[in-house]
N, C-alpha and C positions, 0 to 999 in steps of 0.2 A: 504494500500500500504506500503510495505518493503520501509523504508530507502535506498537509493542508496548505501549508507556505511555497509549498514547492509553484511555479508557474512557468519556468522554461527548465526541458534539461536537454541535457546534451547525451547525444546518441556514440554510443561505443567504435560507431566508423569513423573515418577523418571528418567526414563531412558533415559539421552537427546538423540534428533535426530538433526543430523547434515541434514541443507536446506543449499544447493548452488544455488546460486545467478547465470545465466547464463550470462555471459557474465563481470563478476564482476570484473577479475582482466584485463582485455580488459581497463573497464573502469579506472581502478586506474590507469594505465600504460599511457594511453592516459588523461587523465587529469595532472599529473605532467610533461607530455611534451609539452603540452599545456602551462601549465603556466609557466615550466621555459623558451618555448619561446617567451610569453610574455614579459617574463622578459629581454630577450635581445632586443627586437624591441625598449621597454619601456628608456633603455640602450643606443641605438644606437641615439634618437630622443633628451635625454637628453644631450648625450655628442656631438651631432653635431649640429654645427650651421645652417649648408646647408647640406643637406643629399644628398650623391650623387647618381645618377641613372642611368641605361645603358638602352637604345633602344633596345625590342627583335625583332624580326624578324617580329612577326603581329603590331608593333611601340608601344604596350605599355609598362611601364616604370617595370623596377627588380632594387632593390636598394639591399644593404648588407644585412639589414635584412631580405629579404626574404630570401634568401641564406641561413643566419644563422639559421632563422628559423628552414625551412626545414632541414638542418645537421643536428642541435639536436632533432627535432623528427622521423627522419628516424633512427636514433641510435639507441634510447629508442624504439621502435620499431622493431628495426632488432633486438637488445638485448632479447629484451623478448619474440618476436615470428619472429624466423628468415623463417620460413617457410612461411610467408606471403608475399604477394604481396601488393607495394605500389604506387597507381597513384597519383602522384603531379605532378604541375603546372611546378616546374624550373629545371634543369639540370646544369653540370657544364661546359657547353663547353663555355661559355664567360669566366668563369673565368679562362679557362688551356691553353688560347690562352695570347698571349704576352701582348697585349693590356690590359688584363685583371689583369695581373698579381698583381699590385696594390691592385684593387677592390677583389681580394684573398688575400693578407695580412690583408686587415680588418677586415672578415668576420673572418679568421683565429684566428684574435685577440679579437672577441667578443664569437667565438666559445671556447677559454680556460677560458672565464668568468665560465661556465660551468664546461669544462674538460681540465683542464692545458696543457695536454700532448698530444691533437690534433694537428698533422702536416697536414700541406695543403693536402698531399694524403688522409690521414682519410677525411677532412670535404669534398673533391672532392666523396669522395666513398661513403661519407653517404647521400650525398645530390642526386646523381645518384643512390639509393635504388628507389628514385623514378620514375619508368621507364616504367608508363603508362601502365604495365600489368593488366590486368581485370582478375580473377580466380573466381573460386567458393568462395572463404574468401578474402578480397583483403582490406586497406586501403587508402579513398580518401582524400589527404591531400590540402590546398590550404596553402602556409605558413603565407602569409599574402592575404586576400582577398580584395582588396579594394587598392592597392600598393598608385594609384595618393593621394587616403584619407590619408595616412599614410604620403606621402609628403607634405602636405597641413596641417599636427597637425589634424584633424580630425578624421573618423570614420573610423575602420577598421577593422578587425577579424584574427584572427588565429581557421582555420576550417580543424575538423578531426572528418572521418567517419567510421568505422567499414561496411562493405557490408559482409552480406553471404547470399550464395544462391538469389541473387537479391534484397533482401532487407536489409535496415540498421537497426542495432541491438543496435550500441553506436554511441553516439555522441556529441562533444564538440565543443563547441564556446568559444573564448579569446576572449573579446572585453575590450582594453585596454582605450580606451577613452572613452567608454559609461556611462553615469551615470546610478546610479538604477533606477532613475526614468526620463522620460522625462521631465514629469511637475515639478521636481523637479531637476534644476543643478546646487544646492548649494551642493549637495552628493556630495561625493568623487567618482573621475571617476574607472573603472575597475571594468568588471562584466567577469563570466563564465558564461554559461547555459549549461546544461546535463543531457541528456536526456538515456535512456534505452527503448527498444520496450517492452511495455507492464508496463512502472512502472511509469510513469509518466516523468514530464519534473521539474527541480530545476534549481534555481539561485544562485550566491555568489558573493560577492567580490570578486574578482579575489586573488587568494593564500590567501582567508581561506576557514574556513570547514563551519562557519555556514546558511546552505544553506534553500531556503526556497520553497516551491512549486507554481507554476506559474500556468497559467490558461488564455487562449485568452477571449477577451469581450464576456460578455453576453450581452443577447436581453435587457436589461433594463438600460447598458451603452451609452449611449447618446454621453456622453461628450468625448469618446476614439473613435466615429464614423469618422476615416480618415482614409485617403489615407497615407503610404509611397510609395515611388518610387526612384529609382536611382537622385543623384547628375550629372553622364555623361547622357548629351541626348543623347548618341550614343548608351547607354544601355537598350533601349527602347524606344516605341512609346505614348510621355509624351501627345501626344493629344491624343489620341485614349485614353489610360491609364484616363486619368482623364473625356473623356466624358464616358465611363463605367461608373468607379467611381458614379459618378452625376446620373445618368440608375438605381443603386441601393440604390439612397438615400443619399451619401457622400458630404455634399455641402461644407465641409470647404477647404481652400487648404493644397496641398497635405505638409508630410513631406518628405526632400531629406535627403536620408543618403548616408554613401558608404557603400559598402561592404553586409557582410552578419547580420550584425547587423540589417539589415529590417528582418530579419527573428525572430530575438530575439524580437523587441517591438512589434510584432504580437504576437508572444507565450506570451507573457506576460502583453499583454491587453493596450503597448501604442498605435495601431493603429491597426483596424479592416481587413486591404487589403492591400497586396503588390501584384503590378501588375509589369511583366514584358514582353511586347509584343516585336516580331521582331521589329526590326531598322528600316523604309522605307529604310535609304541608305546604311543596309546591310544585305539584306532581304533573303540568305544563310546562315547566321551567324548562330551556333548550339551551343546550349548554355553547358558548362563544367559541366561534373560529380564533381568536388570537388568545383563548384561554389553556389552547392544546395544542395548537400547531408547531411550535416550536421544538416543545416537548417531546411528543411524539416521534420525529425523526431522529431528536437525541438517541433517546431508547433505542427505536429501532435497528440506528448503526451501530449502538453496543449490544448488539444482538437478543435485544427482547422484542417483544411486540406488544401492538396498541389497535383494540377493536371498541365495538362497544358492547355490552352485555349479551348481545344476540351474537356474536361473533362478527359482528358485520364492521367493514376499513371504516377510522371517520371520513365519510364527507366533510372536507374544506373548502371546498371551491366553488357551491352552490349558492353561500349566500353568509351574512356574517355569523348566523346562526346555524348550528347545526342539524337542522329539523329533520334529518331521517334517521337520525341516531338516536339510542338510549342508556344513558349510561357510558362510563366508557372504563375500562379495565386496563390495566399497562402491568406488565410481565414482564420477567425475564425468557418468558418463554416456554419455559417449561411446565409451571404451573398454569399454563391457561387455557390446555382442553380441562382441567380440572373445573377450572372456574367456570367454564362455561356452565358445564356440566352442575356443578351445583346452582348457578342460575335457573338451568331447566327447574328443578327440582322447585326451587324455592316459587317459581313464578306460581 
């Protein structure tokens, strides 16, 4: 397997041959916006003592830095491939309303951490690149995944996916509070993961380079044999989720994180099964495209897989919501004719 970094090499004859990397400068572009908006989230948590938050319309919580997020990677994004289509989670019409007006100078002033000479209309117009179009090439952003995690000092993600033709091609995870390792949280926190279809999946300290390759548990890992699952029980069905679990052998209790970082310690062999079933009390609810896209490919090129409860691929390409899906399950692979299987059962 080619280095992710790799993008020319040289062929063994005199004559070198120039091999392009598919998707290679996708992923550079999307990796340095990733981490510099890490870097603001990272920025905003240090210099505030109460992080402030607005109520959206479905009542959960948008703070500044998702905002700011979003700005700077709809940027670097419309910059390098203006021709793309971007679906993300937030929009700026809280912050162009009066009320708002405040919670935009902030944002405004964590966005020239960055780019000095961003005025409120730039970070409104970058943040509204994201404008829920689905195309045949389209990026799905979520700026921070996990927002209550981010307010609580906790787990959280900055997740961006490359989609063409229906399926994801790149993909990166910011996880600024994650350790490298679970069993181990004397590391220093901040991890990326990124992944390419077809090259595998890698890791790093979040803003360096030296990355290393990832791999979900094998059959003869015992000790990484759990469950993660959402921190909100509103985010799934924690009993159902955990009598599964138990169905395929899982007896320890489960880990809760936020965000999309349960995707990350599956790819990377802290925990065997992330289950996310409907809600009982909101049992409509359809779960987002830039909630699982990113993730999903991580896993996958660390050799697990990602369906939904019926066994069926997620659709992401359809629309921002996922509506042919239900549920969705991520594996290492091995346990998840099990799981199906105890789904049958349970339905």
């Amino acid at each position: 397997m080619l280095p992710l970094s790799a993008g020319l090499v040289a062929d063994a004859t005199p004559l070198q041959t120039t091999i392009v990397v598919k998707y290679e400068r996708e992923r550079q572009v999307a990796l340095r916006a990733v981490t510099q908006a890490a870097e603001l989230c990272i920025a905003v948590q240090n210099e505030t003592a109460q992080i402030r938050s607005v109520e959206k319309g479905d009542r959960s919580p948008v703070t500044v830095a998702d905002f700011g997020s979003q700005a700077l990677i709809c940027r670097a994004l419309n910059e390098a491939f203006p021709d793309d289509c971007i679906v993300a989670e937030e929009d700026s019409r809280t912050l162009r309303e009066p009320q708002g007006s405040g919670l935009l100078d902030q944002v405004v002033r964590y966005v020239q951490l960055a780019h000095p000479m961003a005025t409120s209309d730039d970070v409104c117009q970058w943040i509204d690149r994201g404008d829920r179009r689905v195309a045949n090439r389209f990026w799905a952003l979520d700026p921070i995944d996990g927002t209550k995690g981010f307010l609580r000092r906790e787990q959280y993600a900055i997740a961006l996916a490359l989609i063409v033709n229906g399926a994801v091609e790149v993909a990166i995870l910011g996880c600024p509070a994650l350790p490298m390792s679970l069993d181990d949280t004397t590391n220093s926190v901040g991890v990326v993961f990124v992944a390419q279809r077809g090259r595998g999946a890698l890791t790093a300290h979040l803003g360096q380079d030296e990355y290393h390759p990832i791999h979900v548990t094998g059959p003869d890992d015992h000790s990484h044999l759990r469950l993660v699952q959402s921190v909100e029980s509103s985010h799934g069905d924690a009993s159902l989720q955990q009598t599964v679990a138990r169905q395929v052998g899982i007896s320890e209790p489960p880990l809760t994180l936020d965000s999309q970082a349960k995707y990350g310690t599956v790819a990377r062999g802290d925990a065997a099964l992330y289950l996310r079933f409907p809600s009982p009390g909101h049992p409509n609810y359809r779960e987002k495209i830039w909630d699982h896209a990113a993730g999903a490919l991580i896993v996958e090129e660390a050799g697990g897989r990602v369906t939904d409860m019926h066994g069926v691929p997620l659709n992401l390409s359809s629309d921002y919501q996922m509506k042919v899906n239900r549920g969705v399950i991520v594996s290492n692979g091995l346990l998840h004719a099990g799981v199906l299987a105890a789904c049958r059962q349970q339905a």
